[in-house]
N, C-alpha and C positions, 0 to 999 in steps of 0.2 A: 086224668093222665098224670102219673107219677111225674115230680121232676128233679132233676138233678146237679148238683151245684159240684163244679169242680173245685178243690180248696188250693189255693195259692202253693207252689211249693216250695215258697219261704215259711209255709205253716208247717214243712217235717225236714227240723234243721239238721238230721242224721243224713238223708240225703245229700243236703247241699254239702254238709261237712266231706263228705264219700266222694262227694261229685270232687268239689277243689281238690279234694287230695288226688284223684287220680290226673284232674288236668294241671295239679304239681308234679307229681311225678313223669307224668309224661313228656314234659314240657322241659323239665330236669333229665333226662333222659335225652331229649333233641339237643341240647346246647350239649350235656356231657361227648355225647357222639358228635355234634361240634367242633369242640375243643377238639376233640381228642383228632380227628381229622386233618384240622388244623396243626395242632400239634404234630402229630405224626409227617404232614406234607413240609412243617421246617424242619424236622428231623432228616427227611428225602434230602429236604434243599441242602443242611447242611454235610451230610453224606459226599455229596455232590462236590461242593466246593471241595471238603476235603482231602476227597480222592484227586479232584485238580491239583491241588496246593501238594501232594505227595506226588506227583508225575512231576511238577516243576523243581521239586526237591532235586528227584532223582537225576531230572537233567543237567544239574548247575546252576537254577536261578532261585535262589531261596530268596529274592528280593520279593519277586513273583509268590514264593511261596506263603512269604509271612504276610501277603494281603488275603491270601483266599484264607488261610487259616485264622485271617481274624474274623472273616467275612462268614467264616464256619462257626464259630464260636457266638457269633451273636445270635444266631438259629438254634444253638446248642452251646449253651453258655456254660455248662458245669462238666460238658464233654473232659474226662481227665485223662483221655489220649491224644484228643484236639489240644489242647493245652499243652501237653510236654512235647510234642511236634512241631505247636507254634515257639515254644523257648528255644527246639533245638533249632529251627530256623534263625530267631533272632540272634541268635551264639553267633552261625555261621555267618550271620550278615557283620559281627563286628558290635551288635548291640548290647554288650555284654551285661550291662546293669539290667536293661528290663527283662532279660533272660535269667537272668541270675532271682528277681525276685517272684517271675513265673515258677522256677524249679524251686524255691523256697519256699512257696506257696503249697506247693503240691508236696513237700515233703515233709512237709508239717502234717497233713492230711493220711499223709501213708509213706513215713519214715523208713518203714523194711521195704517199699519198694525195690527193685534189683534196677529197673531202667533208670529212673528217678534219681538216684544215686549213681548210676552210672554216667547220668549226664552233667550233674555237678563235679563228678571226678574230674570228665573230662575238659569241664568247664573251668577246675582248678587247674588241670593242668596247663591250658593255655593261657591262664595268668602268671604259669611258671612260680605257682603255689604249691612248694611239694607238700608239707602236712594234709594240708586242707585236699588234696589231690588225693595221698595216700588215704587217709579216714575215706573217703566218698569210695574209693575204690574197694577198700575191705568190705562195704559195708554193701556194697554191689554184690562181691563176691562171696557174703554170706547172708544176702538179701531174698527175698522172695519174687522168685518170676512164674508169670502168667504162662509160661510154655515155655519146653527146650532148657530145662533147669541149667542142669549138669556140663550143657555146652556151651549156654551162657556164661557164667559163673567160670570156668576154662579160658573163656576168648579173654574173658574180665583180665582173669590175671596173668595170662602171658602180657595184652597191652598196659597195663600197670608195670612187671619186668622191661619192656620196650622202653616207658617213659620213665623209668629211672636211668637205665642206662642211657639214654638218649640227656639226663639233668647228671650224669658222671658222678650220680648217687650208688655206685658200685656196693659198696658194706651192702646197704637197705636192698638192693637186686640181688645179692648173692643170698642174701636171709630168705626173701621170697622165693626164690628157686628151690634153695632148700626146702621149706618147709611144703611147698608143689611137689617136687620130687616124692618127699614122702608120701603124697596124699594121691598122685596118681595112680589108676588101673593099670595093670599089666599090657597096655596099647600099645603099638609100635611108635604111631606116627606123634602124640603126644609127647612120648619118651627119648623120640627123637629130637624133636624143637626144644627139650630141654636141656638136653646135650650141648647141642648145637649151640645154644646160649653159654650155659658153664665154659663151652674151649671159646668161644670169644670174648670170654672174660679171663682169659688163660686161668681158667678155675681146672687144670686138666683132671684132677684124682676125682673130683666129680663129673667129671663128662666120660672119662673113662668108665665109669662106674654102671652111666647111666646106660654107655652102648651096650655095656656088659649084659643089662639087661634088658635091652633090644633082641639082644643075639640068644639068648634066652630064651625065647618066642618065637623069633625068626633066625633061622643058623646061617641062612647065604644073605642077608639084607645088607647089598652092598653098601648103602649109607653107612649103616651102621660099624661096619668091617673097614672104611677107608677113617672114619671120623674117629672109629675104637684105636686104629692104626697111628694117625696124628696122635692123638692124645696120649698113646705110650711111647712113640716115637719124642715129645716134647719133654716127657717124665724120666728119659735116658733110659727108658725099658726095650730096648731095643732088639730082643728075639721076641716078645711080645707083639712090639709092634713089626717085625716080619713076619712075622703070622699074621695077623689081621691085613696088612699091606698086599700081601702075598693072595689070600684070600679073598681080599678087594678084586685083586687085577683078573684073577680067575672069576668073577662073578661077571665078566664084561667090565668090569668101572674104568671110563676113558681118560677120567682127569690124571692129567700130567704130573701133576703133584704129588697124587698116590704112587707112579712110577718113579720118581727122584726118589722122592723119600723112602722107598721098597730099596731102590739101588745104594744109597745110604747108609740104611741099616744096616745091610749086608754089608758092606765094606767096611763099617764101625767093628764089626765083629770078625772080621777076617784079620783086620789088622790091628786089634787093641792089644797093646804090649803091656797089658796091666790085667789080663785074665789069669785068673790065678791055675787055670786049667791044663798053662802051656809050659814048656821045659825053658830051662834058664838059655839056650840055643837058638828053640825058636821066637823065645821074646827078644833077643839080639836082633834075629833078623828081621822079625814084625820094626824094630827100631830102627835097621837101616832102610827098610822099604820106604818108611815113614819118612824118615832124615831125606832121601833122593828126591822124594818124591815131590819137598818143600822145597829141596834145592832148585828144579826144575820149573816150580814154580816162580818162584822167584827170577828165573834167569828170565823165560818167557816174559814177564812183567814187567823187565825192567827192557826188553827189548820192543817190546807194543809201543812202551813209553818214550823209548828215545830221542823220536824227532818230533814230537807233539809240544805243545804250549809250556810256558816257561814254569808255570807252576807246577805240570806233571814233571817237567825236569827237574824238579828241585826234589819231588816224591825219588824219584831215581836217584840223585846224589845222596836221601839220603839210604837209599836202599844199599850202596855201597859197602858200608861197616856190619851190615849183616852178612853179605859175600863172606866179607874176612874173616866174619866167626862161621860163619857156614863152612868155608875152606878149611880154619882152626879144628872145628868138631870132625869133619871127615876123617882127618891125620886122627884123630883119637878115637873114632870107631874100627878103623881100619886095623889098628892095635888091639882094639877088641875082639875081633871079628873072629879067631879062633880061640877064643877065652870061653873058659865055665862058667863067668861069671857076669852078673849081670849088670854091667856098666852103663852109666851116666844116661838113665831114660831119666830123671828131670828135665838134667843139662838138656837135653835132646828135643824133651817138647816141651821146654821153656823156652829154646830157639823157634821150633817151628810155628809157638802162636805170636812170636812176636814177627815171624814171613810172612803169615798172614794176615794178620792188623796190618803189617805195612800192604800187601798187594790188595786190600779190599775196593781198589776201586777198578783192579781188573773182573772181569767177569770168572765168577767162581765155577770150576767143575764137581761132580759128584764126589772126585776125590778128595777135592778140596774142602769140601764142608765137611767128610769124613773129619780129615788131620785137623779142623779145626776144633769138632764135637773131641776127640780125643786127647787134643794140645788142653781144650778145657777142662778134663780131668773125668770126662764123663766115659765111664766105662762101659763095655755093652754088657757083664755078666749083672744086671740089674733087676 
């Protein structure tokens, strides 16, 4: 009977070598899916936290929030949006330095950031650092964002315009405006906030400008029609801004201001004795409507004032020696008064703006700011 001898299988070392390789790879293979399990379940966790740590944000307690965001970051240590949520946290908390070198870390890392730089602006700006404020913010505003470019980049720099004016860094806001101005779309609401900024900067020839072209785009846009109105109303353009005022109040717009100011205009132009449009007669009598009408201010003024406190009485005593030149100019209009000629309108509203500087602490009517825009030389044909 044949026999047979089975040979060791460390005698065919290509097997063994085939063998360990596959029980390496396989085994390499269990740990990589491992890890990676692993891995992935602290990625969950710190998901997790950091979604808490941004609810706690949202509510007001960034104290709360800068623990889960560190407690996120250690499951996910290179996370570079865990990181600039936990700097804007510690900002918010008052922790200024180690926020400061979290966002300097990360902006090393990726300098055109748009957030990253947005947060450093802002972070300059509450050290009421403007350079270092203004640099972060340009660089926001011409940085690169991960979504919503165009509207980021927009928010950037109206809040950069805010935080100048808000540091009565006016020159550096009016430059910025401008050069936003130019660079905006043809949008309403955009065009509007920009406006709106130039007349609170009594900047009017650009805000003016700007409704102009609001209205452009939109014909009845009441904002733009009350705010176009102000801003030529302020510039003494004054049948300009009756159009735009006029136009306002027809759109529905309720504010009060647009009505004075519509009733104003009107009056500045009714009675400006300096239009070069009207005959030498009826600029006389635009001069005595105006003379009367100071007169009567003035008498009213000094009669509210009469029995009140010693220092409005002393306003009264001096109001006195205006009477008498008041009294003096009537006798000499009244000599005018069938004359061709165009007599003493300086004399005339050189009295009436000084009725007015004196009665400024009565309550002024529509008329009254009339004879005063007009006593200050400002004409309506503008």
């Amino acid at each position: 009977m044949p026999q047979f001898t089975l040979k060791p299988i460390t005698s065919r070392p290509a097997v063994v070598i085939a063998g360990l390789t596959l029980l390496a790879i396989l085994a390499f293979a269990g740990v990589a899916r491992f890890v990676n399990r692993f891995e992935e379940q602290e990625k969950a966790l710190a998901r997790h936290l950091y979604e808490r740590a941004m609810a706690e944000q949202r509510a007001g307690k960034p104290d709360l929030a800068v623990e889960h965001f560190r407690d996120a970051l250690i499951y996910n240590p290179n996370n570079f949006d865990y990181q600039l949520q936990l700097a804007r946290a510690l900002r918010d908390t008052g922790r200024t330095p180690e926020a400061e070198a979290y966002l300097v870390s990360l902006w090393e890392r990726s300098p055109q950031d748009g957030a990253v730089n947005l947060a450093l602006g802002r972070l300059a700006a509450r050290q009421k650092s403007l350079d270092k404020a203004i640099q972060y913010y340009h660089n926001a505003i011409y940085g690169v964002w991960s979504s919503n470019a165009d509207h980021n980049r927009l928010q950037v720099w109206f809040e950069l315009i805010e935080f100048l004016l808000q540091q009565n860094a006016r020159p550096q806001a009016q430059a910025e405006l401008i050069t936003l101005a130019a660079e905006l779309p043809p949008e309403a609401d955009s065009r509007l906030r920009v406006a709106d900024l130039f007349a609170s900067m009594q900047d009017y020839e650009h805000a003016l400008a700007e409704y102009r072209q609001v209205l452009k785009v939109e014909h009845s846009n009441a904002r733009a029609l009350a705010g176009g109105g102000e801003a030529a109303f302020s510039l003494g353009q004054y049948r300009l801004a009756e159009r735009y005022l006029r136009e306002a109040v027809n759109a529905n717009s309720q504010d009060p201001q647009v009505a004075r100011l519509l009733q104003v205009s009107r009056l500045v132009m009714d009675r400006d004795p300096f239009s070069p449009a009207i005959s030498i007669q009826e600029r006389n009598r635009r001069l005595k409507g105006i003379f009367d009408d100071a007169g009567k201010r003035l008498d009213s003024c000094m009669a509210s004032q009469s029995g009140v406190a010693s220092s409005a009485q002393e306003q009264v005593s001096d109001s006195t020696p205006l009477k008498e030149q008041w009294t003096e100019m009537k006798r000499k209009l009244v000599r005018l008064q069938s004359s061709r000629e165009a007599g003493l309108p300086n004399e005339v509203m050189n009295l009436v703006l000084r009725i007015e500087d004196q009665t400024r602490n009565c309550p002024p009517s529509a008329v009254d700011d009339a004879l005063l825009l007009l006593a200050q030389g400002h004409g309506s044909e503008r």
